[in-house]
Each structure stands twice: as structure tokens, then as C-alpha cells.
C-alpha positions in Angstrom: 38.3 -12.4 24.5 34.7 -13.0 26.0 33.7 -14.7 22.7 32.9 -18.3 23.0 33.3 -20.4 20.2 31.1 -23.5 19.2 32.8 -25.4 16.7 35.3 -22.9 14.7 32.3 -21.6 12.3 29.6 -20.1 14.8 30.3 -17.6 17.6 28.1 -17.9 20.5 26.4 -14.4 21.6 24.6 -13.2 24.9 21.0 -13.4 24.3 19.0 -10.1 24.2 16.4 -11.5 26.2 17.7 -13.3 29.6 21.6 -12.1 28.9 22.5 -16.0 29.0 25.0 -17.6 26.1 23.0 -20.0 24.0 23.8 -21.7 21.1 22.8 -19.6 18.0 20.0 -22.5 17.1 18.5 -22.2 20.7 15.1 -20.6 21.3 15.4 -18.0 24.3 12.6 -19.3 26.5 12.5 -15.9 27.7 12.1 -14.5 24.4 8.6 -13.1 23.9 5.5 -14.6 21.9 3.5 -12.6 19.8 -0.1 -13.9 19.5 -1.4 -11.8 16.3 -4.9 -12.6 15.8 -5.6 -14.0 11.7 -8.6 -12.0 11.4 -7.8 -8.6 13.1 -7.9 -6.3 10.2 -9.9 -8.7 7.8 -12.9 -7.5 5.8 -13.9 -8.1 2.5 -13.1 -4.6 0.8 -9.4 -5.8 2.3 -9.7 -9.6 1.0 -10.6 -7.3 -2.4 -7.7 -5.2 -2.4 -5.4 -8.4 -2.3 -6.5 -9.9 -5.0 -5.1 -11.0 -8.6 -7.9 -9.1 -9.9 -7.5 -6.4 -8.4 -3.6 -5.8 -9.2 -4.7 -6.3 -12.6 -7.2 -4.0 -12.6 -4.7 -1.3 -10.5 -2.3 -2.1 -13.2 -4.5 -1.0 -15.8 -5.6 2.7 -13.9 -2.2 3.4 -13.6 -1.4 3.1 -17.6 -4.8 4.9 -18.3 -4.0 8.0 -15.9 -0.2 7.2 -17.9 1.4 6.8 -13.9 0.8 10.4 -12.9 -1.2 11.5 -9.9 -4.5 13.2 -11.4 -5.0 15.8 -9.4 -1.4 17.1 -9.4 -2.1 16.7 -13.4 -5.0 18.9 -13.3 -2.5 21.6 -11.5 0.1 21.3 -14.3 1.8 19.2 -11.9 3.6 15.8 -13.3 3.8 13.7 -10.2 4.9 10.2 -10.5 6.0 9.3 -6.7 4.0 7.4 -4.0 1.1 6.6 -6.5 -1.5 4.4 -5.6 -5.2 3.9 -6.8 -7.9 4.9 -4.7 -11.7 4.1 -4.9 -13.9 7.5 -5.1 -16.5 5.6 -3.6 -15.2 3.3 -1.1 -15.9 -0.7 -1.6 -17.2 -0.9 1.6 -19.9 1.8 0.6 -20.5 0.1 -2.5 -19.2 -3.3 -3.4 -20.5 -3.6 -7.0 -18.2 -0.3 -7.8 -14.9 -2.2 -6.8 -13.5 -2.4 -10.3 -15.5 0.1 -12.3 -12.7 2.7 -14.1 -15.1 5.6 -13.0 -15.1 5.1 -10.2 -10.7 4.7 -10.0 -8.3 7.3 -10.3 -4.5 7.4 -9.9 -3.5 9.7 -7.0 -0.3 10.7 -4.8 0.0 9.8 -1.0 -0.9 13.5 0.2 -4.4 13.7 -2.3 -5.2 9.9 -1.6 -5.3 11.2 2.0 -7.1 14.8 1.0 -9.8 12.2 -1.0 -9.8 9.7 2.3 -10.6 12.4 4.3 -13.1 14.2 1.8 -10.7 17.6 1.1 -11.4 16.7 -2.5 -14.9 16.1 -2.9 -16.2 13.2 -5.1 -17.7 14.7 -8.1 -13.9 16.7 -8.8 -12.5 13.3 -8.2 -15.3 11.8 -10.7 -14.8 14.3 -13.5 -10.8 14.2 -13.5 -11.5 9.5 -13.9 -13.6 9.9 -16.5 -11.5 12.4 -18.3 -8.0 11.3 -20.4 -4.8 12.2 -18.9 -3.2 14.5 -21.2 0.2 15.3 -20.8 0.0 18.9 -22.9 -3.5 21.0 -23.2 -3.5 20.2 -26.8 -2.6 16.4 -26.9 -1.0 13.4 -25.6 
């Protein structure tokens, strides 16, 4: 009832934009176009971050900081969600820096933001890369 059929495979359905039935391959000319400008958020600490080299490089903080958030380590805290790796000094401050391991450490969504926003200052976030993560005060 109120369903319209087009062949017996496809039902036809109103269209959200004008209300009309359309056949399920018809573009709505009512149905809005998005004009998203290509270089709206593009920089080069962005082109950076999406790079092969980059993952690689990501990939490799992570195993060294053994996928734990470093701060949260340095609180006897073992925190492996919502990790990401985050640039103590920020490419666009200092390009050369990009893929130094001093300068990377693995951190969780809330300290990324606390480092973004300078609630953990540099030199702590420093001094916790360039130390090993260790899993027990006396070892691994």
C-alpha cells in the first residue's frame, strides 16, 4: 500500500529532499551540493602527518613506549586506549624535529590535549621520550 514498484526488485521511495517519487538511480535536483574547498585545512605539518613515513615512524613510537600512554605510565597507570603520538615540539614550530624519537612520545586522548594545550610542560614531556618505558620499577 503507498509503495510503488519499479520492476519487482527496487521499491521506489519519497525523496527526502522535494518529497517527489523518483527512481532509486535519480539525482534529486533539489538535493543539496556541498562545495568543500581541497585546500581548506591543508598545510605542510598536515601533508606530514599523512604520510607513509610518518605511519612508519608512529608505528615505531608506539612499540618503543610498548603502546602505553607515557604519562599515565609515569603515574603507575597502564593505559592502552585512545593512543596516539604527539609531537612535543610541534612541526609547524620546527620542521626538522618531525621524526626525531625525542622529540615523540606515546600519549592518551585527555594528556595529548593537557600537552596541546601546555598543562604538561615540555621538558616533563621530554624527559618521560627519552626515557624507556618500563612496565615494573625494576625491569621490563
Amino acid at each position: 500500500m503507498g509503495s510503488f514498484w519499479l520492476e519487482e526488485k527496487e521499491m521506489l521511495k519519497s525523496c527526502p529532499y522535494c518529497g517527489r517519487i523518483h527512481d532509486p538511480h535519480t539525482i534529486c535536483p533539489k538535493k543539496p551540493v556541498y562545495d568543500y574547498p581541497k585546500n581548506r585545512h591543508r598545510s605542510e605539518a598536515g601533508d606530514l602527518r599523512h604520510s607513509h613515513t610518518w605511519n612508519m615512524k608512529s608505528l615505531e613510537i608506539r612499540r618503543r613506549d610498548k603502546y602505553l600512554c607515557r604519562v599515565c605510565l609515569s603515574q603507575g597507570i597502564l593505559n592502552t586506549k585512545d593512543l596516539s603520538v604527539h609531537h612535543i615540539i610541534p612541526i609547524n614550530e620546527q620542521t626538522d624535529l618531525w621524526l626525531d624519537n625525542n622529540n615523540l612520545i606515546t600519549l592518551c586522548r585527555s594528556h595529548h590535549d593537557d600537552a596541546d594545550s601546555g598543562q604538561i610542560d615540555r621538558d616533563t614531556l621530554r624527559m618521560l621520550a627519552g626515557t624507556e618505558a618500563k612496565l615494573y620499577p625494576g625491569g621490563v
